[in-house]
Backbone as CSV, one residue per row, in Angstrom:
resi,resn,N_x,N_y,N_z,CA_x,CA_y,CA_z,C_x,C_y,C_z
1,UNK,22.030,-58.597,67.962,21.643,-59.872,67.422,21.068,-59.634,66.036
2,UNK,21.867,-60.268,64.811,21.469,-60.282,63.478,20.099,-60.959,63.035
3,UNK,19.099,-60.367,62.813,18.094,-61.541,62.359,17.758,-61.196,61.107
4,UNK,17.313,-62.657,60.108,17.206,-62.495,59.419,15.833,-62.422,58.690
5,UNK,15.172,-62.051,57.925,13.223,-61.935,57.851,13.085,-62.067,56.335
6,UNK,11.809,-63.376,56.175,12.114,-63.709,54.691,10.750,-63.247,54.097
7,UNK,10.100,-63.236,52.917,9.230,-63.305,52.195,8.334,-61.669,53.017
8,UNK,6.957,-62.161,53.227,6.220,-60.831,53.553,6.575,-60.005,54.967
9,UNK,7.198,-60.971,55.786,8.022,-60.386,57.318,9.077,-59.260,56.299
10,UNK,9.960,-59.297,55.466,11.066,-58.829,54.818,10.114,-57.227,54.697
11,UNK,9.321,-57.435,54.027,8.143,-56.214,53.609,8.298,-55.144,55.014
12,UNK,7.701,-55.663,55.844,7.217,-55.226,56.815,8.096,-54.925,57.775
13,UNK,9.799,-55.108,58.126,10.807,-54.581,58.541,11.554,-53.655,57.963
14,UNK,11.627,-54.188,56.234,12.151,-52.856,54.948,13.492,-53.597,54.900
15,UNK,13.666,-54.530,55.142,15.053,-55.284,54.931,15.048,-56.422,54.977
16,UNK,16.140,-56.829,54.472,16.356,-58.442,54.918,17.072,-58.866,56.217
17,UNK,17.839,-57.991,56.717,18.030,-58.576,57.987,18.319,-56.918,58.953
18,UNK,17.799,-56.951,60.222,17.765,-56.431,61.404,18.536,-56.460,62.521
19,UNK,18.811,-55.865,63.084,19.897,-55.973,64.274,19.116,-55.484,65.564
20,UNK,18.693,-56.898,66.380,18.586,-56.027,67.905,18.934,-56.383,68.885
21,UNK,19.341,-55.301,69.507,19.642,-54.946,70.943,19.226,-55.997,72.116
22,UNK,19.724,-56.929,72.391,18.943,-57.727,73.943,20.300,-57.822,74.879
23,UNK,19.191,-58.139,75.944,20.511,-58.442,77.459,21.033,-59.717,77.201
24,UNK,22.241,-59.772,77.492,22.695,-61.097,77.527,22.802,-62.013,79.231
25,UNK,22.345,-62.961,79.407,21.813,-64.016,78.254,20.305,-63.869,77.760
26,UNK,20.402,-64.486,76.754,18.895,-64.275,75.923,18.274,-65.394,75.810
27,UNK,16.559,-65.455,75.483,15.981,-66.402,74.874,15.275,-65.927,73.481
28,UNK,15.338,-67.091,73.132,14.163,-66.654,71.414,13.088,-66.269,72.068
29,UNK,12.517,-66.138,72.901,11.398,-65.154,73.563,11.487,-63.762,73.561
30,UNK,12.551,-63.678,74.305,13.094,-62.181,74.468,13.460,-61.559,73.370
31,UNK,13.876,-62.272,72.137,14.251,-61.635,70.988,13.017,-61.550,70.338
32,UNK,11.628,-62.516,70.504,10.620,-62.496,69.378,10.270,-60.741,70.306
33,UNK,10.171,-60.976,71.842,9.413,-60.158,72.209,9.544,-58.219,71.965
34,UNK,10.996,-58.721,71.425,12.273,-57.510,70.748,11.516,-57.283,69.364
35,UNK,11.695,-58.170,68.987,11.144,-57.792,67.377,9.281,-56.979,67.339
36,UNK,8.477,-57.856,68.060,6.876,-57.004,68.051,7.460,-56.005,68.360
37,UNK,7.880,-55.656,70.032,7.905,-54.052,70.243,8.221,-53.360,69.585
38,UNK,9.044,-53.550,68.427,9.816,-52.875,67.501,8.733,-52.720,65.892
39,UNK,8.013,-53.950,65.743,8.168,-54.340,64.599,6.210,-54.725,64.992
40,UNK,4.954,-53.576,66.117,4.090,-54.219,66.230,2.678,-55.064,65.431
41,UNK,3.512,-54.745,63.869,2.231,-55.027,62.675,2.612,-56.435,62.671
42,UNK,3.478,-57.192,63.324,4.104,-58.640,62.797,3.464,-59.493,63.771
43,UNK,2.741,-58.904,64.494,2.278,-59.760,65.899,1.164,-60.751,64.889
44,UNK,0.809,-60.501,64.466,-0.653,-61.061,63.538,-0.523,-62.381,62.779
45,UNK,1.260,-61.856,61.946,1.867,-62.667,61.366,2.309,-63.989,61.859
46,UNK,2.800,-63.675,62.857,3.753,-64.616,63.989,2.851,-65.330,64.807
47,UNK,1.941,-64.943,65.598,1.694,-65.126,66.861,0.150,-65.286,67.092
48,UNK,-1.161,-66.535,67.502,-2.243,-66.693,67.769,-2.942,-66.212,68.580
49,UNK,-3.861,-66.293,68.812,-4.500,-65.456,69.563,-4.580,-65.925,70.610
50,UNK,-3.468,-66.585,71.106,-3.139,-67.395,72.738,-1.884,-66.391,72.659
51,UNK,-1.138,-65.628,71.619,0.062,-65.204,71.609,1.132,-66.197,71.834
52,UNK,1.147,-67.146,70.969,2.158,-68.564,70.871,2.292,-68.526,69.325
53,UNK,3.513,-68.951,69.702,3.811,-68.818,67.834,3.196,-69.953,67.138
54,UNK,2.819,-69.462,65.980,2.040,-70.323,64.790,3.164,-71.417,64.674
55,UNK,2.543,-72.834,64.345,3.520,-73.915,63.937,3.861,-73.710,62.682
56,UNK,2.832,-72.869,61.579,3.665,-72.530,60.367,4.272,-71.631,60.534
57,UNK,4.371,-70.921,61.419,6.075,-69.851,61.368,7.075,-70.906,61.258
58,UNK,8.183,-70.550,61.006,9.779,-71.149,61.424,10.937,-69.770,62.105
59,UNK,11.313,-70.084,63.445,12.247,-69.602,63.114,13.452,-70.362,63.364
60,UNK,14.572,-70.325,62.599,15.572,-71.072,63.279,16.424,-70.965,63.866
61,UNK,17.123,-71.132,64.006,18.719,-70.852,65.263,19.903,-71.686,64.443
62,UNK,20.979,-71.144,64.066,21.994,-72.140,63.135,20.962,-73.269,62.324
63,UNK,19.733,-73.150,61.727,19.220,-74.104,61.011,18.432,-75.008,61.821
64,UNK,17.851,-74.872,62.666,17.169,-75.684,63.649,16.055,-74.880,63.471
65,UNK,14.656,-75.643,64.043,13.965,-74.946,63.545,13.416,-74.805,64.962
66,UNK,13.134,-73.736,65.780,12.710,-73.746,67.463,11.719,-74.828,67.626
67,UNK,10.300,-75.351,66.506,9.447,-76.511,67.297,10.824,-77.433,67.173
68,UNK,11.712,-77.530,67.253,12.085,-79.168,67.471,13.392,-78.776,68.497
69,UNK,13.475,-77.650,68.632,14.325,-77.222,69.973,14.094,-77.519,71.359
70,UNK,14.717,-78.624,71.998,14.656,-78.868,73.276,13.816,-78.084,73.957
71,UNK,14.592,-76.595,73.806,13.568,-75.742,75.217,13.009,-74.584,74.286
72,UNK,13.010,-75.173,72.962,11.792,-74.414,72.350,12.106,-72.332,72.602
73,UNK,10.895,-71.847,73.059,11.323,-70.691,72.954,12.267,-69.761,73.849
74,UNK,12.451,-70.954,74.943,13.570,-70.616,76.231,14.649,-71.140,75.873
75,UNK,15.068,-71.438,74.295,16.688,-71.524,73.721,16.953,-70.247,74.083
76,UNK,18.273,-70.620,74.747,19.264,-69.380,75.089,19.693,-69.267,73.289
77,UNK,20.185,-67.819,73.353,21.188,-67.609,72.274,21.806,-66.758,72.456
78,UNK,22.672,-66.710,71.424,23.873,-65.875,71.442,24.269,-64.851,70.521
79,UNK,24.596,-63.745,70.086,24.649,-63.338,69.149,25.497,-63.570,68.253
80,UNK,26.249,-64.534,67.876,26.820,-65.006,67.136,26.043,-66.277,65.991
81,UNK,24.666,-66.470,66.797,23.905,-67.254,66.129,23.429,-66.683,65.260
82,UNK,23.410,-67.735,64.232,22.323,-67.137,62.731,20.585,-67.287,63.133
83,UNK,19.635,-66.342,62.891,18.842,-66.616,63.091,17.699,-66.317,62.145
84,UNK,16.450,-66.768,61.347,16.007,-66.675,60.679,14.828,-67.179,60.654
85,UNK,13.977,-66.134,60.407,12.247,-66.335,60.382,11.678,-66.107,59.560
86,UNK,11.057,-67.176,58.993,9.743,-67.456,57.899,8.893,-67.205,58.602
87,UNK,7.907,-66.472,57.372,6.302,-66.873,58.015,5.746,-67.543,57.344
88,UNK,4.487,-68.401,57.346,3.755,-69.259,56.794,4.074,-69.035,54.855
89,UNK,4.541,-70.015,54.499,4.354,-69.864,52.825,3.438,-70.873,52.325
90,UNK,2.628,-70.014,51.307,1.458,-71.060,50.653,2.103,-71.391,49.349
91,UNK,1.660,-71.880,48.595,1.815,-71.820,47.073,2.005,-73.848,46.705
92,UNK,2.867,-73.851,45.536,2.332,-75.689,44.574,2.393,-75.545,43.742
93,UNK,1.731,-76.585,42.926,1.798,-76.590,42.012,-0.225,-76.809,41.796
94,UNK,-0.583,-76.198,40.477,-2.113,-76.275,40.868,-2.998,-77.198,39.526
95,UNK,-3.270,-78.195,39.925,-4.213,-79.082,39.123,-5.455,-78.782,38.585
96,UNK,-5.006,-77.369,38.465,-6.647,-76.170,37.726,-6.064,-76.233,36.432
């Protein structure tokens, strides 16, 4: 499964996109839970201290963004799906 990792996630994998290994069938669970084991400095990034993903993360699935996914982090996927995770971006324009 291709994923793709943007801004300071990108840093912290050494690429822009990753390939991992899951059983099929999958959920965006099983793949986030793929990526920490792999990837455990991102837990901080991603994930509250309930271990639920931040509403400013995004990740999406073909452009969807999982909060507005029916079954949320129990979307099945497939590896043929595009998938892609932001983490929180700040920035504007600044009236200083």
């Amino acid at each position: 499964m291709n994923v793709n990792f943007y801004a300071t996630l990108r840093q912290i994998v050494g690429q822009k996109t990753r390939d991992f290994d899951l059983n099929l069938p999958a959920t965006l669970q099983a793949l986030l839970d793929e990526i920490l084991q792999k990837y455990p400095s991102m837990r901080g990034e991603l994930l509250d201290e309930n271990g639920s993903l931040y509403r400013h993360v995004h990740i999406f699935v073909n452009g969807r963004d999982v909060h507005f996914l029916e079954q949320g982090m129990q979307t099945v996927i497939d590896p043929a799906d595009k998938i892609d995770v932001f983490p929180a971006v700040g920035g504007g324009v600044s009236n200083w």
